[in-house]
N, C-alpha and C positions, 0 to 999 in steps of 0.2 A: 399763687392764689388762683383760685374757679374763678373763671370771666362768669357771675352769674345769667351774663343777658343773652351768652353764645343758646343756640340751637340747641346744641348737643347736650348744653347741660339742663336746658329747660324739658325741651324730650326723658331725659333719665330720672326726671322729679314726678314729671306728670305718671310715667311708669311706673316708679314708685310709691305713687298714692294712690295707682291704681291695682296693683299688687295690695296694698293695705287693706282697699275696702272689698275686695274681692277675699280675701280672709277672713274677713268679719260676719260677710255673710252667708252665713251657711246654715241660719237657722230655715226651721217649716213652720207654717199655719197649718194645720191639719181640721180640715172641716170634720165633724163627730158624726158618723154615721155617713159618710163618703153621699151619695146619692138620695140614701134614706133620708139625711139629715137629721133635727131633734124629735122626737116626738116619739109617742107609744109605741112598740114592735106590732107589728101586724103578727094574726096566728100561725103565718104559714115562713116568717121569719123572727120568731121570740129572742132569739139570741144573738140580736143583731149588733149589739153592744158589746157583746162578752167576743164578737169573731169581731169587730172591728179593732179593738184591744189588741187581740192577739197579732193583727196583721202589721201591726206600727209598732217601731221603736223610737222613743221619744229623748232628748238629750236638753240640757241646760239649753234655754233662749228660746224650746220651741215653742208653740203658741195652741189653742187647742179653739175652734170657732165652731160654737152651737149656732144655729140655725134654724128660727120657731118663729111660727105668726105672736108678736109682743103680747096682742089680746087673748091668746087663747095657750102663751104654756110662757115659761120663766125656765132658770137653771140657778140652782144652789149646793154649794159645797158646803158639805156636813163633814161629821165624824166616823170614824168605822163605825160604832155603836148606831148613830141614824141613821146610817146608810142600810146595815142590816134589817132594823127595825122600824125604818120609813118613817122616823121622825122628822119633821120639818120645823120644828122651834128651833129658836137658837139658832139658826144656820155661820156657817165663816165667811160666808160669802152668798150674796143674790144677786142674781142679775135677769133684767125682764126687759131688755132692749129691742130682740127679735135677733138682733147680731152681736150676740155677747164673747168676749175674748179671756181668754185666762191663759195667762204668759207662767211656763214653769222656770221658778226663781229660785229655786232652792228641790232636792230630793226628798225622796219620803213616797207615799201614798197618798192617793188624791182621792178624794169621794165625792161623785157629782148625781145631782140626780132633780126630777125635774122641783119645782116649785107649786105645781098642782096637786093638792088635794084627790088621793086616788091612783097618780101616773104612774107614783115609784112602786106601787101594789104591782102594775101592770110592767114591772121590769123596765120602765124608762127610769134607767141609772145605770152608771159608767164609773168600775174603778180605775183609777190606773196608778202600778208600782212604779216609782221613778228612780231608777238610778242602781236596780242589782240586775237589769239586763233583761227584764219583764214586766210586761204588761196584759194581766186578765181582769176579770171583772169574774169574782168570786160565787156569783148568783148563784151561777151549774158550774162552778169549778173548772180549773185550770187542764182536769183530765175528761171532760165533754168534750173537747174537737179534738181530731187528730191534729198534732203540730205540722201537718203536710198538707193542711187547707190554705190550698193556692188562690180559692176566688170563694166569692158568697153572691146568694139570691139577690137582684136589687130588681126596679121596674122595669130599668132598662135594661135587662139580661146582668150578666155577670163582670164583677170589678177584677181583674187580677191584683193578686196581691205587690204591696210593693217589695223591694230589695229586702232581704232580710237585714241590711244594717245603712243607715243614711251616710252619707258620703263624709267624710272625716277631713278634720282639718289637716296638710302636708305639712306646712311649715308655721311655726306659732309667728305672731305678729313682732317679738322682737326680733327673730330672725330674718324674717321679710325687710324689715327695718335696717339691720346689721348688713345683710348684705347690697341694700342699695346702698347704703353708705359706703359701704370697701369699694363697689364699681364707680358709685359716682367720683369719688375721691383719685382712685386710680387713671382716669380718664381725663382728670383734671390736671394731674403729675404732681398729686402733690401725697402718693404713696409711693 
């Protein structure tokens, strides 16, 4: 039987649950519009939305963070249909925080766009396909940027683009599991 109170075996647990939540977390917050944050495209960047889309790949657990003065703009997800046609009754979702989160739970298509009267006229709206390996925002279609746009205009000069693909998980959590358990057990002599 494991002395549980020895050194050795305390160290190989604490490693263990530290292997566990280091597998766990691998999700992103990705702020919307990187620098630019929420709000209407300026003239001299209109498709500020449709190139931040393209530049991120998104997976289960990651999180998506608008960023607007509360008094002066909102964010609500709609349907493909008011996305297109800038309806804003009915919305799936509102949010008028100033730092609003929207965690993707599930795949599918996401249709965001602002809460103001006017904004989504002016291209403040964000699609994004979740889960076939892309993501644009349909406004000016998938075939307006070259897929070899590494960076885009912001104030503070240019973002490079990230990785084309977020870092993946190596070994699934029961695995990480399985094998502390075979070491720890081993170590104890009781494999």
């Amino acid at each position: 039987m494991a002395n549980l109170r020895s050194p050795r075996f305390q160290l190989l647990l604490v490693l263990q649950v530290l292997m566990l939540i280091q597998s766990k977390v691998l999700c992103y917050q990705y702020k919307v519009g990187d620098l630019d944050a929420w709000g209407i495209p300026t003239s001299t960047n209109p498709q500020v939305y449709t190139k931040w889309s393209k530049t991120h790949e998104f997976k289960m657990g990651d999180s998506l963070l608008f960023l607007y003065p509360p008094s002066q703009d909102s964010v609500v997800q709609v349907t493909a249909q008011a996305y297109t046609s800038c309806n804003l009754k009915d919305p799936i979702l509102y949010m008028n925080n100033g730092n609003s989160l929207f965690n993707f739970t599930s795949l599918g298509d996401f249709y965001f766009t602002s809460g103001e009267p006017g904004h989504c006229q002016k291209n403040q709206k964000l699609h994004i396909s979740f889960g076939n390996g892309s993501a644009y925002s349909p406004s000016y279609g998938p075939s307006a940027l070259p897929d070899s746009a590494p960076s885009y205009p912001t104030v503070f000069g240019t973002i490079p683009a990230p990785p084309s693909s977020a870092p993946s998980q190596s070994f699934p959590v029961l695995m990480v599991a399985v094998i502390g358990f075979v070491v720890c057990s081993l170590l104890s002599g009781n494999l």
